[in-house]
C-alpha positions in Angstrom: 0.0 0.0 0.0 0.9 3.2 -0.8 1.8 5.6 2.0 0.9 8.9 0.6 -1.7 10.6 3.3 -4.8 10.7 2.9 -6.2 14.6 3.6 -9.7 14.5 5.7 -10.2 18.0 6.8 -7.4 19.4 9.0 -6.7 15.3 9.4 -3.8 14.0 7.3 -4.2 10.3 8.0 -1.5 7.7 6.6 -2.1 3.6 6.1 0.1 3.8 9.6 -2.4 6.0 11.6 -5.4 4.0 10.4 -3.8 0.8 11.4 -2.8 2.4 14.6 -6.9 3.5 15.0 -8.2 0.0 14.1 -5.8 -1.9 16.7 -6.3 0.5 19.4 -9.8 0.0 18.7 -9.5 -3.7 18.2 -7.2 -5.3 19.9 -7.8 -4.6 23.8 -10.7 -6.4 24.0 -9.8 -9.6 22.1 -6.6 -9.5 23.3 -8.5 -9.9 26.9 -10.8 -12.8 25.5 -8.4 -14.7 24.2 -6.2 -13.9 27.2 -9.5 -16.0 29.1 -9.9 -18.2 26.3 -6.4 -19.7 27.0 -6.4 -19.9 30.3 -9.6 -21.6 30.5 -7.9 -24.3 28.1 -4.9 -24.4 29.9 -5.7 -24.4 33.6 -6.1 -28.0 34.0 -2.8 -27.8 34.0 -2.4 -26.6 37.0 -5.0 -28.2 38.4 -4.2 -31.3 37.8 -1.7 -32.2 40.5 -4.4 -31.7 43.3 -7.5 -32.7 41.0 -6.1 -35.8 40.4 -4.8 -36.9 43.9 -8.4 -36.3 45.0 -10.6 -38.0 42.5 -7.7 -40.8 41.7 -6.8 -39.6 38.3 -4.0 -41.8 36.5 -1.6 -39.8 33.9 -3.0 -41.4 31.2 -6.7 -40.6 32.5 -5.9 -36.6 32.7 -3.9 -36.7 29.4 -7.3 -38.3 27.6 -9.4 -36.0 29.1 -7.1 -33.1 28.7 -6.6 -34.1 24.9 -10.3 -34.7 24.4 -11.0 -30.7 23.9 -8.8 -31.1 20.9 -10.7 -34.0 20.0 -14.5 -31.7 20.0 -12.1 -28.9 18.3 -11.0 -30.8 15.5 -14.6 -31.9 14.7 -16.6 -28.7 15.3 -13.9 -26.1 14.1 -15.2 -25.8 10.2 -18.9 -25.8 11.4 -18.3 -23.1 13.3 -16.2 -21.0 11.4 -19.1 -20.9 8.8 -21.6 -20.4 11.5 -19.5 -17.5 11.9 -19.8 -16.1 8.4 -23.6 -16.9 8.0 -24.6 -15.2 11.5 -21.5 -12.5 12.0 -18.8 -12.4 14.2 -20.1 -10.1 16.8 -23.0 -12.2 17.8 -21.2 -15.8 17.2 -18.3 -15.0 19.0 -20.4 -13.6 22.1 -22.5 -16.8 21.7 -19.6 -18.7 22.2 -18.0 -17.4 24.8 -20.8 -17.5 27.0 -21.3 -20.9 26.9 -17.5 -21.7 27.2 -17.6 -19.3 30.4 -20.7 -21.8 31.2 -19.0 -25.2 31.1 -15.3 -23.9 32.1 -17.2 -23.3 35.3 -18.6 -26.0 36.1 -15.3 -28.3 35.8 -15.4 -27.7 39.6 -18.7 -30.1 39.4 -16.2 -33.5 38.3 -16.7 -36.1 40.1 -15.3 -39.0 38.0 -13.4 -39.2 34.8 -16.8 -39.7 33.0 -17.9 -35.9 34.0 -14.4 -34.6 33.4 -14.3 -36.6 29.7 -17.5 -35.2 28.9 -16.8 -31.4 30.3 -13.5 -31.2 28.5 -14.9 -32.3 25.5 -18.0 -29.7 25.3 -15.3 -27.2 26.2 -13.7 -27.8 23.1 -17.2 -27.4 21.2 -18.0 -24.5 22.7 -13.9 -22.6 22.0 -13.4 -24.7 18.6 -14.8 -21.2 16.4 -12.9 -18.7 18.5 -9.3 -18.8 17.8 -9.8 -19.1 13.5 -13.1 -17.0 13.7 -10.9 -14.3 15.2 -8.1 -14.8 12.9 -10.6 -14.4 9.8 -12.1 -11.4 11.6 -8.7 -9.8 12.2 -7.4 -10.8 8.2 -10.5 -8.6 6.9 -9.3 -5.4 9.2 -5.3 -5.7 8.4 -3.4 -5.9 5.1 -1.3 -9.1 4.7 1.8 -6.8 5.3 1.0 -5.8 8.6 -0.6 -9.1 10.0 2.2 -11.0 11.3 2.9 -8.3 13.9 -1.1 -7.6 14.9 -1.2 -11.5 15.0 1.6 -11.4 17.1 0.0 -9.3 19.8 -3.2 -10.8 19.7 -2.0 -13.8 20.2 0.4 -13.0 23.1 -2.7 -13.8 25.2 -1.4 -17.3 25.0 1.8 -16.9 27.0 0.3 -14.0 28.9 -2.2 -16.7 30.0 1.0 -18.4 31.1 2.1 -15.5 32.9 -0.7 -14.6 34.7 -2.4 -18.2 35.0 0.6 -19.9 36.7 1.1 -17.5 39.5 -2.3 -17.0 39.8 -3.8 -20.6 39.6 -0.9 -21.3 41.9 -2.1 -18.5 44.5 -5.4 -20.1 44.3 -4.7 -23.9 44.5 -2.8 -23.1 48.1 -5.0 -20.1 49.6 -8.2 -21.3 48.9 -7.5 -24.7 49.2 -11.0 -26.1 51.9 -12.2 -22.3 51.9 -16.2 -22.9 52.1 -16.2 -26.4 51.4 -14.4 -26.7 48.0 -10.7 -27.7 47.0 -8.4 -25.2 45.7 -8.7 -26.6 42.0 -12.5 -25.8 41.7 -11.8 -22.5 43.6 -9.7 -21.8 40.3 -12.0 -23.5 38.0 -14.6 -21.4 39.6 -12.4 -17.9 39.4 -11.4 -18.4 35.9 -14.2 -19.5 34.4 -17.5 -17.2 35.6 -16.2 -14.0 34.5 -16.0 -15.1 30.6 -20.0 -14.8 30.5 -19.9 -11.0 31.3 -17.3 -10.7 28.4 -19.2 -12.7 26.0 -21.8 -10.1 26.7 -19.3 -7.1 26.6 -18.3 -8.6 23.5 -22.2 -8.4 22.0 -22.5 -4.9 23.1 -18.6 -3.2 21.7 -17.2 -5.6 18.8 -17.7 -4.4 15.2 -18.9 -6.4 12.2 -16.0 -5.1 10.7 -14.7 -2.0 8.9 -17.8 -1.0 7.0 -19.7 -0.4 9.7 -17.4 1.5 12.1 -18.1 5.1 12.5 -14.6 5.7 13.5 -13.0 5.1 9.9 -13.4 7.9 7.7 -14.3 7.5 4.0 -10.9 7.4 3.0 -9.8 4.9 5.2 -12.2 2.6 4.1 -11.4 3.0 0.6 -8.1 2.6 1.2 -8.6 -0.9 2.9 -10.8 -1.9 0.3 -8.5 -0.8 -2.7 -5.4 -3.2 -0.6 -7.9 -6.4 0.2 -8.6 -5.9 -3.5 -5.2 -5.7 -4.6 -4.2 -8.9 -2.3 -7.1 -10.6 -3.8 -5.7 -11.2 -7.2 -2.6 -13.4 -5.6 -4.9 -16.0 -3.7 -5.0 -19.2 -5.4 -7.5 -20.9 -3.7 -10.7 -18.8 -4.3 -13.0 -21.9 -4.3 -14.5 -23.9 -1.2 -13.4 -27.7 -3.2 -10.0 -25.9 -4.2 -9.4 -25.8 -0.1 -9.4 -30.1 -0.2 -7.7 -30.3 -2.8 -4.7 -27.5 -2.8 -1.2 -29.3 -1.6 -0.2 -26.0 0.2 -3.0 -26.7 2.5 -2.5 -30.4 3.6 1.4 -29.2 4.0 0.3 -26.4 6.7 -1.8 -28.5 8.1 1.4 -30.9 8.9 3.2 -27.6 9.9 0.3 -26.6 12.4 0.4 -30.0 13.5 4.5 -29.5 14.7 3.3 -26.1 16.5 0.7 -27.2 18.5 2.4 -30.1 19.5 4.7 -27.4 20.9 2.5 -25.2 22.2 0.4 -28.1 24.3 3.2 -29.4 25.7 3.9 -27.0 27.5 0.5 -26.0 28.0 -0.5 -29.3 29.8 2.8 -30.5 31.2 4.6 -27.4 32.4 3.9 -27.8 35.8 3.9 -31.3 36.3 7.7 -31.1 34.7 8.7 -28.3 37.0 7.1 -30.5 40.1 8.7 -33.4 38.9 12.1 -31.7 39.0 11.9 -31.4 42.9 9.9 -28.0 42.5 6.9 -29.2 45.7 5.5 -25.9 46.1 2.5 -25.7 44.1 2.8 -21.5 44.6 6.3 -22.1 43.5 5.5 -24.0 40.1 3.3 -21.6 39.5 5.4 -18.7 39.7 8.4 -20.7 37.6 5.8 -21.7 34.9 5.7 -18.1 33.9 8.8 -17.6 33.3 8.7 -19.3 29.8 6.0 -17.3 29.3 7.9 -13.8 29.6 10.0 -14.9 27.7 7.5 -15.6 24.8 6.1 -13.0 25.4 9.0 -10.6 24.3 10.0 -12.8 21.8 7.2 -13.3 19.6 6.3 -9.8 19.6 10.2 -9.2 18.4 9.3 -11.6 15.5 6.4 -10.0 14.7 7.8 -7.3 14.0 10.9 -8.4 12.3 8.9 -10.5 10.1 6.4 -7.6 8.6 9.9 -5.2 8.5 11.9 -7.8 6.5 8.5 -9.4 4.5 9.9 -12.6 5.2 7.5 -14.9 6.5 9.2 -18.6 6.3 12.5 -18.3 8.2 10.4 -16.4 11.0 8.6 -19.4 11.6 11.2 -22.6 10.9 13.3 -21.1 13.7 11.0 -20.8 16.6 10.0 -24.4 16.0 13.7 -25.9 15.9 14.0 -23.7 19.1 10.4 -25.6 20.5 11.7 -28.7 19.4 15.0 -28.1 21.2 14.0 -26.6 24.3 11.7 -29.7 24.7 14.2 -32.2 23.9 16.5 -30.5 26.8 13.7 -30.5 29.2 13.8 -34.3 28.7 17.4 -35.3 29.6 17.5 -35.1 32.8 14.1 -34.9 34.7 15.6 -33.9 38.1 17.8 -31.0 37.5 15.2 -27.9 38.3 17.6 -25.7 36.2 18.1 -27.4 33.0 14.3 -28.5 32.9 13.6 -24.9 33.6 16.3 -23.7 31.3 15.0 -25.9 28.7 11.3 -24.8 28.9 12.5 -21.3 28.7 14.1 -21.6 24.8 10.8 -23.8 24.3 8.4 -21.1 25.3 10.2 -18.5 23.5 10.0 -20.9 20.0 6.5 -22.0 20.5 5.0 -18.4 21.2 6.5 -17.3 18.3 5.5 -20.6 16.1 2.0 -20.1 16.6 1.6 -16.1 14.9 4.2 -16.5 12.5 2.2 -19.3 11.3 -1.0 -17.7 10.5 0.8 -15.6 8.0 0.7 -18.1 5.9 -2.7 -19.1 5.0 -4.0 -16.3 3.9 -1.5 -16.1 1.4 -3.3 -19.0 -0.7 -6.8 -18.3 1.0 -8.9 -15.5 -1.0 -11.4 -13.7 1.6 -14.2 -16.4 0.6 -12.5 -19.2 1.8 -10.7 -18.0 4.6 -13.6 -19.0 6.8 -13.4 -22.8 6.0 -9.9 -22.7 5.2 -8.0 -21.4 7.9 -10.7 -23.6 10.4 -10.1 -26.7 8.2 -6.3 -26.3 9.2 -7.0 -25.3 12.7 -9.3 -28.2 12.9 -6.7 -30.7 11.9 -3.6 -29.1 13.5 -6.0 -29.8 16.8 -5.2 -33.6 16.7 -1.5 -32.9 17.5 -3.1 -30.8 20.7 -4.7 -34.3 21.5 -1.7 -36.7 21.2 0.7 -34.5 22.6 -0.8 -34.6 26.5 -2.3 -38.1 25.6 1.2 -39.6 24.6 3.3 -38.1 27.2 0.8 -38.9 30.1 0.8 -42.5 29.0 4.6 -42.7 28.5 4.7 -41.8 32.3 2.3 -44.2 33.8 4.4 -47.2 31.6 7.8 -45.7 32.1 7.9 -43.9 35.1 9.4 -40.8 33.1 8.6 -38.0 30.6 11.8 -37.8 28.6 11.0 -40.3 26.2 7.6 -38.9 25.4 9.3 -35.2 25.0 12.3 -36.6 22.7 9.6 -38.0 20.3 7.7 -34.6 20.3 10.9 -32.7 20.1 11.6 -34.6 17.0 8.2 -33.9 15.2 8.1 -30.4 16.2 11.9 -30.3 14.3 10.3 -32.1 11.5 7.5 -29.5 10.8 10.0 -26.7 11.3 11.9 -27.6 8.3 8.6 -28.5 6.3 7.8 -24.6 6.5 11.2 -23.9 4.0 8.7 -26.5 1.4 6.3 -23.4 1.1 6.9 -20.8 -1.9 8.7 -17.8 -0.7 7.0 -15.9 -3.6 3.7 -16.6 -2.3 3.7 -16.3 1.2 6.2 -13.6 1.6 4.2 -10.2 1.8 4.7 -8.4 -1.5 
């Protein structure tokens, strides 16, 4: 895009202060539900080491029913994407985070792994159109050359979950452990999940259709945007809903999603137990140690971000972070009981799969025109999901036969590595911004 100004009045407004406008606008408040939206997947987690001493949880039992969200993910992501499109994503969204606010909750209800199978798996009904209906609904406000860092900081909310869940699931695990008659894991379950109703609603009343309806874009702006979506248009080669099954770009991101969210849930789900398990007893403690991954992320992917939409190199931006996942994991792995280089190793993993998971939604859209975003980007989301199911599945049952994680984390390090080097098989023509 062009970056001569555009005169409204005394106003001289640039493609820069209209993208300022639209994230300031934009990205507070889905910054703050996806910020809920992770924790509420992740904060089994955490609850997991007192959860399952209580109701007699194996590994393998809280690995299924951890990985079982995935499972309802994977199979209700492309309905609800297009749900999405045909009712808008103001009402949609609010819809579903209501009702995810509404089960999260009532995870404090489990009695047996029946009710904790079937709570986790309606969870991942409810969240399975969040995360790629707001990626649609953020591609059709940005231009693909300024995506990568908007992505970025939208979805910092995952390791900020991190930062903010582990010392604070922590605080509550130990403080308000017996307070009124309830453990300290539904305490948490009960904190985290309630107030994700009233944002669903918050959500109804404040989030836009999109830019044609705002009142806070002038004219210009708007044509602007339109002119650059146009523009970008002629370069997708997938403009057809049967091209999205049968396109080879696709089925290869789906094996590169696959490699990031095996990162991404490994440490989601087994953070804590691996920072316990290194002699950390202190449930306070591993909370307060599990962030610090998640710092790190934090800075690191928003560095990316920005390097990648400066440089207009997309590929490179994301093979690294995932060799750096796949080595950070493999490092946790070698030796179980030193608190420093499991910690040390967690830390280069958080930093890679933050990164990975932004710097991979810059790639879609590349081959995805705006009409099949919607099934597209949830068709990849929807299969990358599986990898969210195996990877707290195969390392809870590798520690109930073996005793140990490593072996588990060495075979995930290694597919992680894998899909990192599959990202250098995509065109550089077509997925670097032009």
């Amino acid at each position: 895009m062009s970056t001569a100004p555009i005169v409204q009045g005394n106003a001289c407004a640039t493609p820069e202060h209209t993208h300022a406008i639209i994230t300031w606008r934009l990205m507070p408040l889905l910054l703050i539900c996806y910020l809920f939206a992770h924790l509420d997947r992740i904060n089994i987690g955490f609850a997991k080491m007192q959860m399952s001493s209580d109701l007699h949880f194996s590994d393998t039992v809280y690995g299924f029913g951890a990985g079982l969200f995935f499972v309802a993910y994977a199979l209700f992501g492309l309905p609800s994407n297009l749900a999405l499109d045909r009712v808008g994503p103001r009402r949609w969204i609010a819809l579903l985070m209501v009702v995810w606010g509404v089960l999260s909750t009532s995870m404090l209800f489990i009695q047996n792994a029946s009710g904790f199978y079937l709570l986790r798996f309606l969870l991942g009904v409810a969240e399975a159109g969040f995360f790629p209906g707001i990626l649609v609904f953020l591609n059709r406000w940005y231009p693909s050359s300024r995506r990568a860092e908007v992505t970025a900081l939208f979805a910092i909310a995952v390791p900020m979950a991190g930062v903010v869940g582990g010392p604070l699931s922590g605080f509550i695990l130990e403080r308000f452990h017996d307070l009124g008659g309830l453990r300290g894991w539904q305490w948490m379950f009960l904190i985290e999940g309630a107030p994700v109703v009233l944002l669903g609603l918050v959500v109804l009343r404040l989030l836009p259709e999109g830019f044609e309806t705002v009142s806070w874009l002038s004219d210009e702006q708007k044509q602007a945007l339109r002119e650059q979506f146009a523009r970008e248009e002629q370069h997708k080669s997938i403009t057809r809903f049967a091209g999205i099954f049968r396109d080879r770009h696709v089925w290869l991101l789906v094996a590169v999603y696959f490699a990031v969210m095996l990162a991404v849930n490994t440490l989601a789900f087994w953070m804590p137990t691996l920072i316990h398990g290194s002699g950390i007893a202190s449930d306070s403690r591993v909370g307060l140690l599990s962030a610090l991954p998640y710092v790190a992320g934090c800075l690191f992917m928003i560095g990316c971000g920005r390097s990648s939409d400066r440089h207009r190199e997309r590929r490179w931006h994301l093979c690294v972070p995932l060799l750096m996942a796949a080595a950070g994991i493999g490092i946790a792995g070698l030796l179980p009981g030193n608190p420093l280089l499991v910690l040390g190793g967690l830390v280069v993993a958080g930093m890679g799969a933050s990164a990975a998971l932004p710097m991979f939604w810059q790639l879609p859209p590349a081959f995805l025109s705006d009409s099949t975003q919607a099934a597209g980007i949830a068709l990849i989301s929807s299969f990358g999901s599986i990898a969210s199911f195996l990877a707290p599945y195969l390392i809870g049952w590798m520690r109930d036969a073996t005793q140990s994680a490593s072996l588990a984390l060495y075979v995930l390090a290694l597919f992680i590595a894998l899909g990192g080097l599959l990202v250098l098989r995509t065109p550089a023509a077509i997925v670097n911004p032009y």
